[in-house]
C-alpha positions as CSV (number, residue, x, y, z in Angstrom):
1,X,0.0,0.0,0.0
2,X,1.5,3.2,-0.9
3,X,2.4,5.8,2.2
4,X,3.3,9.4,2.1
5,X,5.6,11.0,4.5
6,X,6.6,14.7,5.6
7,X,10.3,15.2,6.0
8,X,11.7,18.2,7.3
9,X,15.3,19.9,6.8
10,X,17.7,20.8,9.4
11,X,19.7,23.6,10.0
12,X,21.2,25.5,6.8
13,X,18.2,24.8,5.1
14,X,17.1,28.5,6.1
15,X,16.7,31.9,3.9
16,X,15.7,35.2,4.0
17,X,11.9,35.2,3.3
18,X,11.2,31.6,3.9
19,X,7.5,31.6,5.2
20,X,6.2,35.2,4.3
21,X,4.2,33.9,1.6
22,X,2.4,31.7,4.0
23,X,1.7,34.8,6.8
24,X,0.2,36.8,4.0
25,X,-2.3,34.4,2.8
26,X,-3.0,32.3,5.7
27,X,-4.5,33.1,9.0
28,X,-3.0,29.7,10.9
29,X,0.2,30.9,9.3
30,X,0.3,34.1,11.1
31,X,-1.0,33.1,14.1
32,X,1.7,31.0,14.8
33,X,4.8,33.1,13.2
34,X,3.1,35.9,15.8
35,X,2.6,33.3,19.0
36,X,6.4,31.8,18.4
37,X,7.8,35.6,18.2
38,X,5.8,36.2,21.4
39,X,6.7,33.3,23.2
40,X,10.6,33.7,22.6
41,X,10.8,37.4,23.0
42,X,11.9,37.2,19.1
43,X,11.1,39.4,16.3
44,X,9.9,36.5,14.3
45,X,8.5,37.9,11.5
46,X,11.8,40.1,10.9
47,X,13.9,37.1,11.4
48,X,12.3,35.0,8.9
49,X,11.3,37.4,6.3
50,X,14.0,39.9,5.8
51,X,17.7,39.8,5.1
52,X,19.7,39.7,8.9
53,X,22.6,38.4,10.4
54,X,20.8,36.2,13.1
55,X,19.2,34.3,10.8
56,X,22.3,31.9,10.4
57,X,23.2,32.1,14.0
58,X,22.2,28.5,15.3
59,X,20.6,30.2,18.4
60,X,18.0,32.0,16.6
61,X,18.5,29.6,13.2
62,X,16.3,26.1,14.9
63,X,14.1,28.7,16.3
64,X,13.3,30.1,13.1
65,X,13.2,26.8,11.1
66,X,10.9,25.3,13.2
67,X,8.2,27.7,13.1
68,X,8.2,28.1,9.4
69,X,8.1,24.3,8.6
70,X,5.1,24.1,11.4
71,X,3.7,27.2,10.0
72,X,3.5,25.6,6.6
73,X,2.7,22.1,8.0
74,X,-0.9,23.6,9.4
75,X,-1.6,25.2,6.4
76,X,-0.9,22.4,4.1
77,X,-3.2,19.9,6.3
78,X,-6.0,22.6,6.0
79,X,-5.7,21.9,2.4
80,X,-6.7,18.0,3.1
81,X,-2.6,16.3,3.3
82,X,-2.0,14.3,5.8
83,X,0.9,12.0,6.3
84,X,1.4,8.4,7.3
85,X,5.0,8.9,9.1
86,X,6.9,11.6,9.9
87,X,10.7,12.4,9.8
88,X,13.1,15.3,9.8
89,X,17.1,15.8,9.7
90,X,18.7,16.8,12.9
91,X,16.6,19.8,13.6
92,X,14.0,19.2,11.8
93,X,12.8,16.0,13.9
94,X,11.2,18.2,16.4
95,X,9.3,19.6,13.3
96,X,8.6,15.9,12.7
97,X,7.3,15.3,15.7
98,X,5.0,18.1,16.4
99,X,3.4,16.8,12.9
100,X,3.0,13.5,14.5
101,X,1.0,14.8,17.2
102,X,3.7,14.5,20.0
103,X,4.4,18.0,20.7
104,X,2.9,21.5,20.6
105,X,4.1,23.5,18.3
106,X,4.9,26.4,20.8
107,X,6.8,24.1,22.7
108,X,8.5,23.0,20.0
109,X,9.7,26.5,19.1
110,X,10.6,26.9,22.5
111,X,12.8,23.8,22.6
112,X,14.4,24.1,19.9
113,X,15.5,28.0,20.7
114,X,17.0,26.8,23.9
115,X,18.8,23.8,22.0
116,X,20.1,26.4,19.5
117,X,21.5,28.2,22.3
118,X,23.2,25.2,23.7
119,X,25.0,23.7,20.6
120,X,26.5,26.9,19.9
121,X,27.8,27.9,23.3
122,X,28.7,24.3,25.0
123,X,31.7,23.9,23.2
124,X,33.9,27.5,23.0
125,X,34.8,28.5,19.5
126,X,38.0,26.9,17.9
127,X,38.1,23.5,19.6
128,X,35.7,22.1,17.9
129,X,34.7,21.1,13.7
130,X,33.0,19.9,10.8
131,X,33.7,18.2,7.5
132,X,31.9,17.1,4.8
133,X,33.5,14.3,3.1
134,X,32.7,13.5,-0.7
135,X,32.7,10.0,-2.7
136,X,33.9,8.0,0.0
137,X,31.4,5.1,1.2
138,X,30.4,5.1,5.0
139,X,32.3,2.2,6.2
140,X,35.4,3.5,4.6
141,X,35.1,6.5,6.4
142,X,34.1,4.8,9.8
143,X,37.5,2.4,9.4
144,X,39.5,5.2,8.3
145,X,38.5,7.3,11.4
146,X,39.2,4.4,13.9
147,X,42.4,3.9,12.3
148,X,43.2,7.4,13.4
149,X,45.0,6.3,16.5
150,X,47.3,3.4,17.1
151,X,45.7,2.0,20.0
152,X,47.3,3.8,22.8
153,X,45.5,6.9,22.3
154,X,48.2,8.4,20.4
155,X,48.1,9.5,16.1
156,X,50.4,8.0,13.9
157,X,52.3,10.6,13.1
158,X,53.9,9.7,10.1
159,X,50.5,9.2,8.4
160,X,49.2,12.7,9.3
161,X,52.1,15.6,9.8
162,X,49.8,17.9,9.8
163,X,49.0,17.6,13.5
164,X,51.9,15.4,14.5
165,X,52.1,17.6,18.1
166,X,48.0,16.4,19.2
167,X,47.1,13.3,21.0
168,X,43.6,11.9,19.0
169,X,41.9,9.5,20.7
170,X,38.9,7.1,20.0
171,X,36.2,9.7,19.8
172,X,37.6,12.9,19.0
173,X,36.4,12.5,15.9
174,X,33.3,10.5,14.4
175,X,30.4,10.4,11.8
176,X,28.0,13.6,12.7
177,X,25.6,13.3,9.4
178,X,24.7,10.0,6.9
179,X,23.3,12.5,4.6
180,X,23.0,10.2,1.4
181,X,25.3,7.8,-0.7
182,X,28.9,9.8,-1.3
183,X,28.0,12.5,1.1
184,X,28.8,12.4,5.0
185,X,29.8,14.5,8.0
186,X,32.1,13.9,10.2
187,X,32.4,15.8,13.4
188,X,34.5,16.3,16.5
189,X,37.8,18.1,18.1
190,X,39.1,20.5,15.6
191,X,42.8,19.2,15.1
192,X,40.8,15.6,15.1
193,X,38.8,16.3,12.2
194,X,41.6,18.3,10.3
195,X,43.6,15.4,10.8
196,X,40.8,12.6,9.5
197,X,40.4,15.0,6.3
198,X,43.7,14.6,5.6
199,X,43.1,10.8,5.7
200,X,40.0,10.6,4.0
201,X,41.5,12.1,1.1
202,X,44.4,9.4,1.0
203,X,41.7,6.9,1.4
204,X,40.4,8.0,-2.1
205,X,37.6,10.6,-1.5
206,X,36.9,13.4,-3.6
207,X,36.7,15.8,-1.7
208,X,37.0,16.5,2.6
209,X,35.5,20.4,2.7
210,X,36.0,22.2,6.6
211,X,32.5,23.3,7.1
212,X,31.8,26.9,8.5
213,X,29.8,26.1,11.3
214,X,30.0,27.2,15.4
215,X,30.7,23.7,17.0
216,X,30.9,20.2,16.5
217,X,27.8,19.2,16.2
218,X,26.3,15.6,16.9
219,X,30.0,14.7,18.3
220,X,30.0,13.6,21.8
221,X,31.8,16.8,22.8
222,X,28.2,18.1,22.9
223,X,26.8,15.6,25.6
224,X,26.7,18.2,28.3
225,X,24.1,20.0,25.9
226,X,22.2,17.0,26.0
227,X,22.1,16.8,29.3
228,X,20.9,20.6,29.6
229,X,18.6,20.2,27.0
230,X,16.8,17.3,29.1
231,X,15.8,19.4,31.8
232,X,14.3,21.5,29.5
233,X,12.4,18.5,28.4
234,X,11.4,17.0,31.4
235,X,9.0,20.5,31.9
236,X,7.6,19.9,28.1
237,X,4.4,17.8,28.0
238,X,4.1,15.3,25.4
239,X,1.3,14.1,23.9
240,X,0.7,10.6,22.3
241,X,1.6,10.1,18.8
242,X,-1.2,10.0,16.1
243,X,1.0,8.8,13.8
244,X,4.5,7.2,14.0
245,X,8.0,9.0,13.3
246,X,11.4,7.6,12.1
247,X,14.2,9.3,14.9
248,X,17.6,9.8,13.8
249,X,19.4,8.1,16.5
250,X,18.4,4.5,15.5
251,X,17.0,5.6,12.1
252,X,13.6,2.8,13.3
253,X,10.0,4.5,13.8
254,X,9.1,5.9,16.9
255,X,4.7,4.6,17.9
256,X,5.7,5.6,21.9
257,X,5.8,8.7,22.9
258,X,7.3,7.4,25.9
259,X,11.1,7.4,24.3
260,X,10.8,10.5,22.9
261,X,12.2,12.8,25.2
262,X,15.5,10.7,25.3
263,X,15.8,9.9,22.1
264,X,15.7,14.0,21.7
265,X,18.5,14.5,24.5
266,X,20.7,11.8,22.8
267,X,20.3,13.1,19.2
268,X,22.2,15.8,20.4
269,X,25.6,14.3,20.8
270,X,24.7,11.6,18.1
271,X,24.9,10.4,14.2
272,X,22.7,11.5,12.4
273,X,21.0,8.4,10.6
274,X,19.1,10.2,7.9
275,X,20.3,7.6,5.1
276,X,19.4,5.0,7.2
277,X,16.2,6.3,8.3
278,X,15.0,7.0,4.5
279,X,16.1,3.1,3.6
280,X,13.7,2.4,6.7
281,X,10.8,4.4,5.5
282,X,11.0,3.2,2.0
283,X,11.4,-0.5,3.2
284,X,8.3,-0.2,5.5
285,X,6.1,1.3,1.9
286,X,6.5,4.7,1.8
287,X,6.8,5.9,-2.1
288,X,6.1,9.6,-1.5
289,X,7.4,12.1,0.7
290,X,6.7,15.4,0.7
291,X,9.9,17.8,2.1
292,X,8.6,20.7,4.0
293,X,10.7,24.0,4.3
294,X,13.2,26.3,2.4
295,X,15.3,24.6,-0.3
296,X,16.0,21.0,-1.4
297,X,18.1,19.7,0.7
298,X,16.3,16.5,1.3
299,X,15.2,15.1,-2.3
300,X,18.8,15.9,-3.3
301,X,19.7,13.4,-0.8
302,X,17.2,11.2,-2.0
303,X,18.4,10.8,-5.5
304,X,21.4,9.4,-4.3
305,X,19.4,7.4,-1.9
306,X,16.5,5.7,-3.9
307,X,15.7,7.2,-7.3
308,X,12.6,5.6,-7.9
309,X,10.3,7.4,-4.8
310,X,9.0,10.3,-5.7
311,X,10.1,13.7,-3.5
312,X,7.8,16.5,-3.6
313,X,8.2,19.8,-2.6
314,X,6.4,22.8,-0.8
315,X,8.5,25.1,-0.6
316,X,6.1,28.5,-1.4
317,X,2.5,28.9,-1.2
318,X,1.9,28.1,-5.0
319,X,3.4,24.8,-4.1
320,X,0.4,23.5,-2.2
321,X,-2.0,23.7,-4.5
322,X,0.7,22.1,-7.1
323,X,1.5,18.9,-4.4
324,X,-2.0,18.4,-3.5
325,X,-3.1,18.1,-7.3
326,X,-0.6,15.1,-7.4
327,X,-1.2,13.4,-4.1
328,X,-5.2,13.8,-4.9
C-alpha cells in the first residue's frame, strides 16, 4: 500500500523570506509566526522574512526553522494532506514530531530556541569542527576514522604531519551526518577532524571540505548540551503520537511517545542516521514524501538514496496547491 511522508530539513536549510508567503495568505500561518515571536521574545517575523545576520546564528537559526516548517505544515493539512510517518534531519525531527501529534508547536519552538542556544555555546569557538567528506562510502570513512589512532591513544604521526604535536583518541572524531550515498559528516575536536580529512583524502575521496559552522555538532563533545537540553524536556508535555516518526538516532520509527524525550536529549551528541532512516521508511512502503521547508536539501539526498520514490516539494505557497493536485 502506498504511504506518504513529511520530511523536514535541518539547519542550513534556512533563507531570507522563507514563510512570508504563507503569513500573507494564511491566518494559521500568522497566528503562529506571531505566538512563536511572542513566546521567545523574538522578532519572528523580521527574522524569517527579511535579510539579517541572526538568521544563520544557530541560536536564533532552529528557532526560526521550526516555526516556518510548522507554519507551513498547518496550512498544508488545512488543504486536506496528511501523512502516514513523519521524519526530519537533525533539527527538523522536532518539526517531525509536532506533525506526529507529540508535541505542541509552541513548545517545540521553544525547545528548539534553547537547543540552539546550547550547541552553539557548549563547546567554546575553535576547539571544535566539521567536514563534509565526498565520494567515499560510510564504512570506509568509519575504518578510516578508527584507524586514526594506534591503540594507545596516540596519532600516527607519520601518516598525518599535519597535526603530528595532538594526542587523537577514539572519539575525538566521528560520523555527525549519513546524509545520502557519497555525502557524510564527520564531526569532533578541531585538530581531530583536520587530521581525518587529511586521511579521508588518502583513502580516495573526492573531496574532505572544513565546514563553517559554530561547534561540532552531533559529536560527543556536545553531551553536556544534551544533558541541559533534558531538563528543558522534562518540563515539556508530550502528547501521544497520532502517527509514528522515524528518529535519527536508530533511524527505526518511533509509535511511543514514551522514548521521545530521550531519544531528543541523545540526538544531540549523536549520528545522524538520515540515510538510514530513508532506507527504513522506504522499506516499511513509503513511495512519497513530501519535504517541507526552504530549499531542497532532502530530495537531493534522496536521488542518491533511492531514485525511484518520488520527492515533492512545498517550498512557497503556490506549491500546495501544485502537491495536492498530485497526491489527490
Amino acid at each position: 500500500m502506498s504511504k506518504i511522508a513529511f520530511i523536514y530539513p535541518g539547519q542550513g536549510a534556512q533563507k531570507a523570506g522563507m514563510g512570508s508567503d504563507f503569513y500573507e495568505n494564511s491566518e494559521t500561518a500568522r497566528r503562529l509566526f506571531d505566538q512563536a515571536g511572542e513566546a521567545l521574545g523574538l522578532d519572528m517575523k523580521a527574522l524569517c522574512f527579511k535579510e539579517n545576520e541572526k538568521l544563520d546564528l544557530t541560536e536564533y537559526t532552529q528557532a526560526a526553522l521550526v516555526t516556518t516548517c510548522l507554519a507551513m505544515t498547518r496550512v498544508i493539512e488545512e488543504r486536506g494532506m496528511k501523512p502516514d510517518i513523519t521524519a526530519g534531519l537533525s533539527l527538523g525531527e522536532y518539526s517531525a514530531v509536532a506533525a506526529a501529534g507529540g508535541m505542541e508547536d509552541l513548545d517545540a519552538v521553544r525547545l528548539v530556541r534553547k537547543r540552539g542556544i546550547l550547541m552553539q555555546n557548549t563547546v567554546p569557538a575553535g576547539e571544535g569542527g566539521m567536514c563534509a567528506v565526498m565520494g567515499l562510502d560510510a564504512a570506509k570513512i568509519e575504518e578510516v576514522l578508527d584507524s586514526l589512532t594506534d591503540g594507545d591513544g596516540h596519532q600516527d604521526d607519520t601518516a598525518v604531519p599535519v597535526v603530528k604535536m595532538t594526542d587523537i583518541k577514539k572519539g575525538d572524531v566521528t560520523v555527525a551526518n549519513y546524509n545520502c550515498p557519497g555525502q557524510i559528516v564527520i564531526t569532533g575536536k578541531l585538530a581531530a577532524v583536520e587530521a581525518a580529512s587529511v586521511k579521508l583524502k588518502e583513502a580516495g575521496a573526492k573531496r574532505a571540505i572544513m565546514l563553517n559552522v559554530s561547534g561540532p555538532f552531533h559529536s560527543p563533545m556536545l553531551v553536556p548540551a544534551g544533558e541541559e537540553l533534558a531538563k528543558e524536556l522534562d518540563a515539556v508535555t508530550l502528547h501521544p503520537l497520532q502517527i509514528p516518526y522515524v528518529t535519527n538516532v536508530t533511524a527505526e520509527k518511533v509509535e511511543d511517545i514514551a522514548g521521545t524525550k530521550e531519544l531528543l536529549k541523545r540526538q544531540v551528541s549523536s549520528p545522524v542516521r538520515w540515510m538510514q532512516s530513508m532506507e527504513y521508511m522506504i522499506a516499511s512502503g513509503v513511495d512519497r514524501f513530501v519535504e517541507i521547508g526552504p530549499g531542497r536539501t532532502l530530495a537531493g539526498f534522496m536521488k542518491k538514496i533511492n531514485r525511484d520514490v518520488k520527492v515533492y516539494n512545498i517550498a512557497s505557497w503556490e506549491d500546495i496547491e501544485k502537491v495536492a493536485g498530485i497526491l489527490g
